[in-house]
C-alpha positions as CSV (number, residue, x, y, z in Angstrom):
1,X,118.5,100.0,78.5
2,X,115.2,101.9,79.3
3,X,113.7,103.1,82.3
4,X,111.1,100.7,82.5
5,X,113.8,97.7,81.3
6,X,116.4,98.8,84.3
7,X,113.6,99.0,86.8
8,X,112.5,95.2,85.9
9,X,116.1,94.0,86.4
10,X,116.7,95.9,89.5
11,X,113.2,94.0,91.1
12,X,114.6,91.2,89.8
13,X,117.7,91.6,91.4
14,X,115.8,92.6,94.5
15,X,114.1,90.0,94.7
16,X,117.1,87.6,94.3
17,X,119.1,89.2,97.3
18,X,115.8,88.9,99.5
19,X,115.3,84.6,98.4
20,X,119.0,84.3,99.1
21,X,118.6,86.1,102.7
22,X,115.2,84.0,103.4
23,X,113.6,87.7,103.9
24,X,109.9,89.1,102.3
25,X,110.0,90.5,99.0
26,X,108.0,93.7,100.7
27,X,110.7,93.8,103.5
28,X,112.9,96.3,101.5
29,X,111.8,100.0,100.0
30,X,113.3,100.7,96.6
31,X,114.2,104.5,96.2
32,X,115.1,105.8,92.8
33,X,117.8,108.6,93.4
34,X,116.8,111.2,91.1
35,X,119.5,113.6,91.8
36,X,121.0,115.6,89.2
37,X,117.9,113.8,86.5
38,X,115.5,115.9,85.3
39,X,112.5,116.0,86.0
40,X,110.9,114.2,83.2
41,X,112.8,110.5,84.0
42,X,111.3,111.3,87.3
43,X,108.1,110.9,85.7
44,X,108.4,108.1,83.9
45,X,110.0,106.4,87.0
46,X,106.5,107.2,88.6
47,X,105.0,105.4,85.4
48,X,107.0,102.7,86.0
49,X,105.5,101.9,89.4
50,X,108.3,103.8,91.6
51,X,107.1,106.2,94.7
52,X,110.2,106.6,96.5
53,X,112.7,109.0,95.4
54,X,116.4,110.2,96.8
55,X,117.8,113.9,96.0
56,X,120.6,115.4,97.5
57,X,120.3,119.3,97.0
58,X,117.3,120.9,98.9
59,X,117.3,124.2,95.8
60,X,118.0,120.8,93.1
61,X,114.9,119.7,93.8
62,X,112.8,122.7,94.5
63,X,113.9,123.7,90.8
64,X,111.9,120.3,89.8
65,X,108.9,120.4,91.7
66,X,107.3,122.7,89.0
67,X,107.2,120.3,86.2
68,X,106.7,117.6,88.6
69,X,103.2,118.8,89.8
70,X,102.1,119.9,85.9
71,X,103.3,116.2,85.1
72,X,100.1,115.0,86.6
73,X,102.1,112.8,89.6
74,X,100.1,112.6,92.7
75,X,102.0,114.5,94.9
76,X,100.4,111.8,97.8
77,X,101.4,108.8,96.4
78,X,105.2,109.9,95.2
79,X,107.5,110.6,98.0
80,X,110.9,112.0,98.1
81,X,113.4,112.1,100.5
82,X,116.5,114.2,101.6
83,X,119.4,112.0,101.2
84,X,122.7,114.4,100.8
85,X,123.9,116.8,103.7
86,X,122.0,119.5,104.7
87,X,123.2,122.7,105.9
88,X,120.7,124.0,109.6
89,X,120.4,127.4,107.3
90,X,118.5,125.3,104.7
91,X,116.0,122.7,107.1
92,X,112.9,125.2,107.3
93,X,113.4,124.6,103.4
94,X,114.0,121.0,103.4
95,X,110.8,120.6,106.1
96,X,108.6,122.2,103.4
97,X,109.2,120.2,100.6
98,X,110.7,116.6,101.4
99,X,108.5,114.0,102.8
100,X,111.7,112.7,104.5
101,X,115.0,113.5,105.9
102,X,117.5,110.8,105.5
103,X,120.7,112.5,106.3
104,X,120.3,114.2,110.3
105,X,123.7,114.0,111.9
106,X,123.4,116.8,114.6
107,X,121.1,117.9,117.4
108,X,121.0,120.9,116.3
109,X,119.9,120.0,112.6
110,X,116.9,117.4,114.5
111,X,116.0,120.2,116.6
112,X,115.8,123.0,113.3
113,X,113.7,120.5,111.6
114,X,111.3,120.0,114.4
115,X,111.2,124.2,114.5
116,X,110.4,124.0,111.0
117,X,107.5,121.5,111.3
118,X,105.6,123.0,114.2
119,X,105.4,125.9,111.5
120,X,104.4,124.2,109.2
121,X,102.0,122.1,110.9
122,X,103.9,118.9,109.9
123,X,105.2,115.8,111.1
124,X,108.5,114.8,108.8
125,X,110.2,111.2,109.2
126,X,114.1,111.1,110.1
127,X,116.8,108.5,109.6
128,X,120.1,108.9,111.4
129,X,123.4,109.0,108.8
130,X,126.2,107.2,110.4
131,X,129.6,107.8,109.4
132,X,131.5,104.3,108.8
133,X,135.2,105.5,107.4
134,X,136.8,108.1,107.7
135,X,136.7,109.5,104.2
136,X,136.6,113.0,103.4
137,X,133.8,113.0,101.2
138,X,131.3,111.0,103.6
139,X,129.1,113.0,105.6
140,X,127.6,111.8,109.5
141,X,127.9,111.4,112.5
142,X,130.7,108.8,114.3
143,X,129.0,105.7,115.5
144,X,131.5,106.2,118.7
145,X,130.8,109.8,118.9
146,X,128.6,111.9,122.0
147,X,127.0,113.4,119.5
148,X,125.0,110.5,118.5
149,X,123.9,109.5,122.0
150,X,122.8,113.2,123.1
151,X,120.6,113.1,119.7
152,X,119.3,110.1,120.2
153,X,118.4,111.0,124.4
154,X,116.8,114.3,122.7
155,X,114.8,113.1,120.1
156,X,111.7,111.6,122.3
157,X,111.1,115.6,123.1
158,X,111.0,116.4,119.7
159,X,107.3,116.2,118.7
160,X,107.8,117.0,115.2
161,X,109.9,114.9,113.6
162,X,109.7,110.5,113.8
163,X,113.5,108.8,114.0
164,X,112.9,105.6,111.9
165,X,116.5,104.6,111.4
166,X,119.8,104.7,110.2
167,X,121.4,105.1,107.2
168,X,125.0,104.9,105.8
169,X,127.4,105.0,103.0
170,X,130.4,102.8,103.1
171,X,133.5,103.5,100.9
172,X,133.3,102.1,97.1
173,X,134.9,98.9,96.4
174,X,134.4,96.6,93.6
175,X,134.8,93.0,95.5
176,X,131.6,93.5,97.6
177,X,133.2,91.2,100.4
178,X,134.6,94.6,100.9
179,X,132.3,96.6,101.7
180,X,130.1,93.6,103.3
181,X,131.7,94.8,106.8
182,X,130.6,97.6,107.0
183,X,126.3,96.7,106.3
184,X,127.2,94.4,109.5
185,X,128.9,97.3,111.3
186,X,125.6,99.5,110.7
187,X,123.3,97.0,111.2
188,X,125.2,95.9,114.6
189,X,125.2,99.2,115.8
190,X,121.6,99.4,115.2
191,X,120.7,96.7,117.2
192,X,122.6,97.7,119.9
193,X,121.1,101.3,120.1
194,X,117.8,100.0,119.8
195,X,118.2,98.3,123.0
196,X,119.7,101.1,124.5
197,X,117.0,103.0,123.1
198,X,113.6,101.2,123.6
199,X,111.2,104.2,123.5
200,X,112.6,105.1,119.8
201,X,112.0,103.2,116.6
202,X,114.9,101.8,114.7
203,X,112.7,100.4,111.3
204,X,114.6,101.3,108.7
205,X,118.3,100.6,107.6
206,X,119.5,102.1,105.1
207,X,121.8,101.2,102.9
208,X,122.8,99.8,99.7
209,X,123.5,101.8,96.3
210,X,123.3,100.6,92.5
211,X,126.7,99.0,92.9
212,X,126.0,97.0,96.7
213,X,122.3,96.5,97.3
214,X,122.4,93.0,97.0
215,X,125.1,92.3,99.7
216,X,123.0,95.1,101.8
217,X,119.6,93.2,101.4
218,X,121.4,89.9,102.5
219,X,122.7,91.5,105.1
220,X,119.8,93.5,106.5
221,X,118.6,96.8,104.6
222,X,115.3,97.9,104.4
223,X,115.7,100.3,101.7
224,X,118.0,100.4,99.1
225,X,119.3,104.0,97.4
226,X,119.4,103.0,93.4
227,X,120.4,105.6,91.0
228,X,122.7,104.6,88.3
229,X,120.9,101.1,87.9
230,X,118.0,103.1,87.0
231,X,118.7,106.2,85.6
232,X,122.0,105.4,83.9
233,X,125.1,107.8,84.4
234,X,124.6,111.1,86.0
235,X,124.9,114.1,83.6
236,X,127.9,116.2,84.0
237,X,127.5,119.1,86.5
């Protein structure tokens, strides 16, 4: 299947989820993750009609930008977000060349990413990753943790960078009724912190991959993080 021909059925699935959860088409952001493509299916994404983009390595992606900008893509209508870990040693990087950071789980990272912006004279939206299980290979920060809480009391002093959400990645599990649970958990949590929180914004949700995003739509996301649907298999490392 083509770029162009998994895009179409993605939307349509997309669109399916959002009639079935009685919820706007234009309620939920489609991101393309793009990590480990090359650049040129990036491109033709961006033919395709897609402007949001997911990579996962802050030097992945600075390798790409190159080609990206002699492709001709309009570097203000294409955004692309940080949606892997990132290390504090890398956020004066990430601040200079992502239009987003998805993955903050620290105070320390929010507050090395606000450092980063005032140098660069630039404001950088953040989402929140929450940790749901306790797999090894999952990154965040525990919903029941004081970590969360002191970020989320320090971030109104942080001029620099905009909280807009949460994001998460439950465990893999082919019945869907599986992982179901944990979009409610997230989006439970985030209802609750946003009226802890009043002063912050709490917009996005984030969650949902090529394998989920319907049963993540239905059950309140606001951007869904589709590679495989789109891209096909990722190459071998």
């Amino acid at each position: 299947m083509s770029i162009v021909e998994s895009i179409a059925r993605v939307e349509e699935q997309i669109a399916e989820a959002c009639r079935r959860a009685m919820r706007p088409r234009e309620s939920v952001h489609l991101m393309a993750v793009s990590k480990t493509h090359p650049a040129e299916l990036i491109v033709e994404a961006y033919g395709c009609g897609i402007r949001l983009f997911g990579e996962n390595r802050v030097q992945e992606f600075a390798a790409k930008q190159p080609a990206l900008q002699a492709s001709g893509m309009s570097s203000d209508a294409a955004s692309f977000h940080l949606i892997g870990p990132l290390q504090s040693n890398k956020s004066a990087r990430a601040a200079q060349i992502f239009d987003g950071i998805d993955s903050v789980d620290s105070v320390r990272l929010a507050q090395r990413l606000d450092e980063a912006c005032a140098a660069a004279a630039k404001r950088l939206p953040i989402l929140i990753e929450i940790k749901l299980s306790p797999e090894a290979t999952k990154h965040g920060v525990s919903p029941d943790a004081d970590e969360l809480h002191e970020l989320l009391e320090r971030l109104p002093d942080l001029k620099n960078v905009m909280f807009r959400g949460l994001m998460a990645i439950p465990p893999y599990s082919d019945d869907l009724e599986q992982v179901r649970p944990y979009f409610r958990r997230l989006r439970a949590l985030r209802d609750s912190l946003a009226q802890k929180y009043p002063a912050l914004q709490f917009d996005e949700l984030s969650m949902g991959m090529s394998h989920d995003f319907p049963v993540a739509i239905e059950e309140g996301s606001t951007v869904v993080r589709v590679g495989t649907a789109i891209f096909g298999a990722r190459p071998p490392a």
